[in-house]
C-alpha positions as a Markdown table, in Angstrom:
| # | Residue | x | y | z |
|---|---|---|---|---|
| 1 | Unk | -6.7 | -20.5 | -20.9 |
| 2 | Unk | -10.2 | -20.2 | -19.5 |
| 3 | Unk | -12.1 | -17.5 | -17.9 |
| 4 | Unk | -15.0 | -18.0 | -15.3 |
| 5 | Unk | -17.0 | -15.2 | -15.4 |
| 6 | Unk | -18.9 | -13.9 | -12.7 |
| 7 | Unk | -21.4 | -10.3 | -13.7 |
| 8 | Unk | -23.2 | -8.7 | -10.7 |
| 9 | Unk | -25.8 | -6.1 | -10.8 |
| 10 | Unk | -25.4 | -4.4 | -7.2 |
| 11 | Unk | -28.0 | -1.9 | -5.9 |
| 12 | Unk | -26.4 | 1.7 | -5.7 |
| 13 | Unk | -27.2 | 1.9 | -1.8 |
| 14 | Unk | -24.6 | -1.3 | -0.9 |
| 15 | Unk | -22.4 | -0.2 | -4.5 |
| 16 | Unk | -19.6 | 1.0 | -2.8 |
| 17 | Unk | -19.6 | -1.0 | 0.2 |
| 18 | Unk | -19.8 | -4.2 | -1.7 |
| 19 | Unk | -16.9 | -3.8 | -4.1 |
| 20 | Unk | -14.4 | -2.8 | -0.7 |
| 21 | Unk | -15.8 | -6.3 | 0.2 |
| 22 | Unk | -15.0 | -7.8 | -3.2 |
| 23 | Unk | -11.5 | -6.3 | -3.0 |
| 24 | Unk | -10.5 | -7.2 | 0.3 |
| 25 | Unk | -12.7 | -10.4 | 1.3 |
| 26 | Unk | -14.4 | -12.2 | -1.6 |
| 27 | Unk | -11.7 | -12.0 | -4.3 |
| 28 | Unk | -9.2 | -13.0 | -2.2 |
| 29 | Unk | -11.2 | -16.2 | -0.7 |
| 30 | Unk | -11.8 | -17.2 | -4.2 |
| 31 | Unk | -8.3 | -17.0 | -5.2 |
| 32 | Unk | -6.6 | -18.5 | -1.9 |
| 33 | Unk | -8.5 | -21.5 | -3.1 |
| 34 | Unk | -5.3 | -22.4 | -5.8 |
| 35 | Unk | -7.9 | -23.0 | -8.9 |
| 36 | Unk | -7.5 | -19.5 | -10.3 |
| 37 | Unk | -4.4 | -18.1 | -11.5 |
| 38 | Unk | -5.3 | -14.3 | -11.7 |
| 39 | Unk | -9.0 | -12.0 | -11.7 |
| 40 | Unk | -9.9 | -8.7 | -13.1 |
| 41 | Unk | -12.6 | -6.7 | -12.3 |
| 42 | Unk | -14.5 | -4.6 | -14.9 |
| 43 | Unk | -17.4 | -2.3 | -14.8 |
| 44 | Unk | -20.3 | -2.7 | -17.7 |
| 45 | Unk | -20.9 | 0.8 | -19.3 |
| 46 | Unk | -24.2 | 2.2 | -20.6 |
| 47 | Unk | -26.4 | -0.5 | -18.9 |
| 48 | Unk | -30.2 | 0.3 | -18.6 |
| 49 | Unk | -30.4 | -1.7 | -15.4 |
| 50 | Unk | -30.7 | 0.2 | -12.0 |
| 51 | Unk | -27.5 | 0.1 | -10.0 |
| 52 | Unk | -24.1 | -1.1 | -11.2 |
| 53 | Unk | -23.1 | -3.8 | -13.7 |
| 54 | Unk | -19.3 | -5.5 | -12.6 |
| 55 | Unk | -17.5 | -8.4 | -14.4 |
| 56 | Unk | -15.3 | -10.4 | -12.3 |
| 57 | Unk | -13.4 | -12.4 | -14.2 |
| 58 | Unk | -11.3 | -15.3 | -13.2 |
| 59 | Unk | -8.2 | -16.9 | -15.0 |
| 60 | Unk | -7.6 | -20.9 | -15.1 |
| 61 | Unk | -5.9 | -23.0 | -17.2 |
| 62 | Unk | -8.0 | -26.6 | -17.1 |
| 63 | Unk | -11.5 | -27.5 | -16.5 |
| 64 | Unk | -10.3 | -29.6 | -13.8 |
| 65 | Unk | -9.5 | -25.9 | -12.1 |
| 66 | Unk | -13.5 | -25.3 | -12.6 |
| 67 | Unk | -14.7 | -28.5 | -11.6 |
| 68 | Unk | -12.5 | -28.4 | -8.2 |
| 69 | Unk | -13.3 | -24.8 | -7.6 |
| 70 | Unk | -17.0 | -25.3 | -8.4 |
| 71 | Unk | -16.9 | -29.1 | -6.2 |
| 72 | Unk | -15.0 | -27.8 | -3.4 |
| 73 | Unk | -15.5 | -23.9 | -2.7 |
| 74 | Unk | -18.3 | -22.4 | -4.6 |
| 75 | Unk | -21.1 | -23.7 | -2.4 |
| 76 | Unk | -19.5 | -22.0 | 0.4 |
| 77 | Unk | -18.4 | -19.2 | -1.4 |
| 78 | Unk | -21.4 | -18.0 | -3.0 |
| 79 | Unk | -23.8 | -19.0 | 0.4 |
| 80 | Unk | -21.6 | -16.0 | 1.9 |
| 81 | Unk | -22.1 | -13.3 | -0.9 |
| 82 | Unk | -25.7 | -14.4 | -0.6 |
| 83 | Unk | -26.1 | -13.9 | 3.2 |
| 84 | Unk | -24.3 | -10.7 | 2.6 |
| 85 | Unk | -26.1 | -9.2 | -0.1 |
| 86 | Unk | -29.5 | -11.1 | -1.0 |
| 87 | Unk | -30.9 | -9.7 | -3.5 |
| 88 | Unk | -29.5 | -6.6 | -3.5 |
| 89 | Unk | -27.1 | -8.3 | -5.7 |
| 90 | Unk | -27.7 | -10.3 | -8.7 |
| 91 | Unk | -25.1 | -12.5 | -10.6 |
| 92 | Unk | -25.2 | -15.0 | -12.9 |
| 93 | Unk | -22.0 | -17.2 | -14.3 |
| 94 | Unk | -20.7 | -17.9 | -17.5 |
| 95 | Unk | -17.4 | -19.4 | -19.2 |
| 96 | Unk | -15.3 | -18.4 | -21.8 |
| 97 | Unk | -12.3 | -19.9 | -23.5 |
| 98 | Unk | -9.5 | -17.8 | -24.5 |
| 99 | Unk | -8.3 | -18.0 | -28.5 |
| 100 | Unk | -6.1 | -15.1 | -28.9 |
């Protein structure tokens, strides 16, 4: 199994507004795409950075997931969260494999 990571660093004046959107809008878009089997959100703790540090993370079990997700849907998906947010909210991506 394989995790896409995505870690956002949100200004505190659109903090709360932007994770209702997360919950109800984002998440789900991503998901209703069929590459992901399941998400979690976390929050980073004791980060110097101003605002607030989440983790979304996003299960799949082949690459081919990724690579579909990433051909077909990211564009569009992360356009949106920019046109929402600019750069009042700052992520950047990463992969991880699970071993135990």
């Amino acid at each position: 199994m394989f995790i896409y990571n995505v870690t956002v660093n949100i200004e505190d004046s659109v903090k709360t507004e932007w994770i209702e959107w997360m919950r109800a809008k984002h998440i789900p878009d991503v998901i209703a795409t069929g590459c992901f089997l399941s998400h979690r959100i976390c929050k980073l703790l004791a980060v110097e950075d101003q605002g607030a540090t989440y983790c979304i993370q996003y299960f799949f079990n082949t690459m081919e997931d990724l690579n579909r997700y990433q051909e077909q849907h990211a564009p569009r998906l992360q356009k949106d969260h920019m046109e929402k947010y600019g750069s009042k909210a700052v992520a950047f991506r990463t992969l991880m494999e699970v071993v135990e």
